[in-house]
C-alpha positions in Angstrom: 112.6 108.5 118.9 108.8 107.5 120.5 106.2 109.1 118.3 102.8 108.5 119.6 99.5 109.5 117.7 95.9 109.4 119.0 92.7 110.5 118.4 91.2 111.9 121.7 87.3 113.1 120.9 87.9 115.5 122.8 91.2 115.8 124.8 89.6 117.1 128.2 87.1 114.0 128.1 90.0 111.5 127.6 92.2 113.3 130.3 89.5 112.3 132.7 89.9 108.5 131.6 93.1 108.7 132.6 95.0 109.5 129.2 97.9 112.0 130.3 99.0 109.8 133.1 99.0 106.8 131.1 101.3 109.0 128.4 103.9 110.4 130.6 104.9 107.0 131.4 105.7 106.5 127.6 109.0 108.6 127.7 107.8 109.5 124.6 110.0 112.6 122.2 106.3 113.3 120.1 102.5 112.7 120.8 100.4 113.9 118.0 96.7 114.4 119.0 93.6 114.9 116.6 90.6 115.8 117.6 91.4 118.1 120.8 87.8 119.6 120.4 89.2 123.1 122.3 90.5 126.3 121.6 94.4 127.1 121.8 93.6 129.2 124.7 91.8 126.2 126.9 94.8 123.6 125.5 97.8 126.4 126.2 96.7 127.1 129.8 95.4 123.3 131.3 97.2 120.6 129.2 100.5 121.3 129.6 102.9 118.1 130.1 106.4 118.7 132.0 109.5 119.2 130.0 107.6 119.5 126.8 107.1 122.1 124.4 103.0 122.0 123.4 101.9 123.6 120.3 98.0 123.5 119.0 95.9 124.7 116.2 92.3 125.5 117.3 89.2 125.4 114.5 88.7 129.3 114.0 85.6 128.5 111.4 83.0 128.1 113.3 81.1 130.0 116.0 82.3 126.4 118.0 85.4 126.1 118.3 85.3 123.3 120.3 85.3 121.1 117.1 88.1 119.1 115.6 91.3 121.0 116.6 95.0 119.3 116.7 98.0 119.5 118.7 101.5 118.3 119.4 103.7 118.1 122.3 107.6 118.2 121.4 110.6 117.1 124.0 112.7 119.6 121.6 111.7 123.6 120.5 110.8 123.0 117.2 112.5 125.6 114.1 109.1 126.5 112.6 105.6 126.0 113.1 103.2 125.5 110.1 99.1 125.7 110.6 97.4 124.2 107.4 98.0 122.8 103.9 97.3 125.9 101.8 93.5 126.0 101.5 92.0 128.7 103.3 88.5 126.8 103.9 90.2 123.8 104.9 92.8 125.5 107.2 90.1 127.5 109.0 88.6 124.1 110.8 91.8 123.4 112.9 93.1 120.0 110.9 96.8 120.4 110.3 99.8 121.3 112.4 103.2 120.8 111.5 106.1 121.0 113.4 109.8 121.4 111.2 113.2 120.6 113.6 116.7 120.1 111.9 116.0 117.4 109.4 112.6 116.0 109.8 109.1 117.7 109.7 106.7 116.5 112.0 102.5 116.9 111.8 99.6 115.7 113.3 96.2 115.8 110.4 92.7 115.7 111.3 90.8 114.5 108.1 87.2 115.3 107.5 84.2 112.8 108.3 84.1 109.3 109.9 84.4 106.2 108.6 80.4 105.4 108.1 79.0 108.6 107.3 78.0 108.6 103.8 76.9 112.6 103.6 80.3 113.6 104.2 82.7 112.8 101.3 82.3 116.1 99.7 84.1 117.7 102.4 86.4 114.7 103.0 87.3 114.9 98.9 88.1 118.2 99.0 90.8 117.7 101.8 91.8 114.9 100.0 92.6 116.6 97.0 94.5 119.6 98.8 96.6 117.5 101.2 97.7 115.2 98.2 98.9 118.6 96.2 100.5 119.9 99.3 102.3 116.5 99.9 103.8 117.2 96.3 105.2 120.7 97.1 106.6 119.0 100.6 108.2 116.3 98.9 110.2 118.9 97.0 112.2 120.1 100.3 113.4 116.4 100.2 113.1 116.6 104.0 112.0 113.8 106.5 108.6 113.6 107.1 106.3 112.0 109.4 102.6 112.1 109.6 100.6 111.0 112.3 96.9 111.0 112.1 93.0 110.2 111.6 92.7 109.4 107.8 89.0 107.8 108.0 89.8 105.5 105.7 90.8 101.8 105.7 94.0 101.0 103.3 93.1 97.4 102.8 90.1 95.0 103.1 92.0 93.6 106.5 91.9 97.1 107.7 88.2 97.0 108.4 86.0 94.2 110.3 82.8 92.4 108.2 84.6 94.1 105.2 82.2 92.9 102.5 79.4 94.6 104.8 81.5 97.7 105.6 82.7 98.4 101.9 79.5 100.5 101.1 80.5 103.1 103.4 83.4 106.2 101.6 86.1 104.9 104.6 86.5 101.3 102.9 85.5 102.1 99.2 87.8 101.6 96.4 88.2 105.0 95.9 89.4 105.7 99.3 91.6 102.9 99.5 93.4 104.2 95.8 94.2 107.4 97.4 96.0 106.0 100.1 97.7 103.3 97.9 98.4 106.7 95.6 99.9 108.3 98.7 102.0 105.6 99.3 103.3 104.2 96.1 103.5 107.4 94.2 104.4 109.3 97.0 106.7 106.8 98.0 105.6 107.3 101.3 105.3 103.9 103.9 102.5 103.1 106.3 104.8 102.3 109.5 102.8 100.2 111.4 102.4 97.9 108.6 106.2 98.2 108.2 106.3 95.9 111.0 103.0 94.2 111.5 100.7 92.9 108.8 98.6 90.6 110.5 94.7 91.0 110.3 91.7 92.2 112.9 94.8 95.3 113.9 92.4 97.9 114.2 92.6 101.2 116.2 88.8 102.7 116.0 85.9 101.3 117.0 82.5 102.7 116.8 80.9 101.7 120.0 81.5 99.7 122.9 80.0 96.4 121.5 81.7 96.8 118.3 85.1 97.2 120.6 84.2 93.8 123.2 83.8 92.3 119.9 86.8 93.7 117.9 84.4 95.0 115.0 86.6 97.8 114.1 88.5 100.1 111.6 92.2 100.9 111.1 92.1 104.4 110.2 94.9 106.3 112.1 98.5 106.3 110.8 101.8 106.7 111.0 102.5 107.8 107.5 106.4 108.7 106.8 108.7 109.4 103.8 110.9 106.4 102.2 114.0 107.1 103.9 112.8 106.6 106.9 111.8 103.0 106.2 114.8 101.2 107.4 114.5 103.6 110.8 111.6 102.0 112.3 112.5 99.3 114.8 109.0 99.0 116.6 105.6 99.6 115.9 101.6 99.4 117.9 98.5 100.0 118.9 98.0 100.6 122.6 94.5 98.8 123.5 94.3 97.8 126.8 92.9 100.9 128.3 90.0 103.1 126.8 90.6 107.0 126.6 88.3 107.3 123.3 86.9 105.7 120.2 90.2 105.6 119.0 93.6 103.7 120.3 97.1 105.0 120.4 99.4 104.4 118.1 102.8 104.1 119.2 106.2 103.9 116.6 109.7 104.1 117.6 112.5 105.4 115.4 116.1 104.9 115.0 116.1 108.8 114.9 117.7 111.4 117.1 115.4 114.6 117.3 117.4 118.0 117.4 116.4 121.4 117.1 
């Protein structure tokens, strides 16, 4: 099983670079977007892929809705759809979609902020908090779990570029860094990519151009799944050679059949 996850700023804008016909050559059974800035409506009706099932969850807060926004495209017809983490502010703004098949739950999570902006961690705490509780009352199905998406935060000091001059910002503090170590220790959850490659300067978001000739970046999009899973993961990436946004695909393949 390919499971893909990427950040698109904006999936119509990353479209035009060229992202859809670089994915449908990835034979790929799940691509998890964040970040599809565009209703349900727009997505439904122009960004259909052949032979897959695509399901998206539009931000209904604002008089914008072309903000945030997250989607995923399914080979198989998924048993249930779920659309937020049980927080009614926080479910409003379009950052959670979860699809549940026969044994394993898939989701795609859009988490609030970016990694340098220091008036945002309010917000970003308060999704925190709520996605860690919900995690809890997940883990209690005992079911399969993968999650795929933009955490804004870097797990470890190699995670970020310059890291003694990026540590001032939320996305790198110790803080931030606990609660993933939290989510994956105490959760017993495992951060796939590293599952497989744990060399430095691996990042997947870069804030400009320069920053990305230069490889002054940020890892801060996961594959996050449940323990069991651990021994199921044979390959692992992060695709870089072309451009569709900030942010670069990451690409993890699974010993895992996905049925209905």
């Amino acid at each position: 099983m390919r499971v893909i996850s990427f950040n698109a700023e904006g999936l119509s804008h990353a479209v035009k670079k060229g992202f859809l016909d670089w994915v449908i050559q990835q034979d790929f059974d799940l691509l998890c977007i964040q970040n599809t800035q565009m209703t349900d409506h727009d997505f439904q009706n122009n960004f259909q892929i052949p032979n897959y099932y695509a399901y998206s969850f539009e931000n209904y807060a604002s008089s914008n809705p072309k903000t945030n926004g997250v989607a995923i495209y399914s080979r198989v017809i998924p048993k249930a759809m779920i659309t937020g983490i049980n927080d009614f502010h926080l479910d409003s703004q379009g950052r959670y979609l979860q699809l549940d098949f026969n044994s394993i739950s898939i989701s795609s999570l859009l988490v609030p902020g970016c990694v340098t902006d220091l008036n945002s961690s309010q917000e970003k705490y308060h999704f925190l908090d709520a996605y860690w509780f919900f995690l809890k009352k997940q883990n209690r199905k005992r079911r399969s779990v993968i999650t795929c998406g933009t955490f804004n935060i870097a797990h470890k000091a190699k995670d970020v570029a310059c890291y003694e001059d990026h540590k001032i910002y939320p996305a790198a503090s110790e803080k931030e860094q606990q609660w993933m170590d939290n989510i994956l220790k105490q959760m017993q959850y495992v951060d796939c990519y590293r599952e497989v490659e744990q060399a430095d300067c691996q990042f997947n978001f870069w804030e400009n151009e320069v920053n990305r000739k230069n490889n002054i970046g940020w890892r801060t999009d996961y594959q996050i799944a449940t323990k069991n899973l651990k021994p199921q993961i044979l390959t692992a990436g992060l695709y870089t050679r072309d451009i569709f946004s900030r942010h670069a695909p990451v690409i993890v393949d699974y010993e895992w059949e996905l049925t209905q």
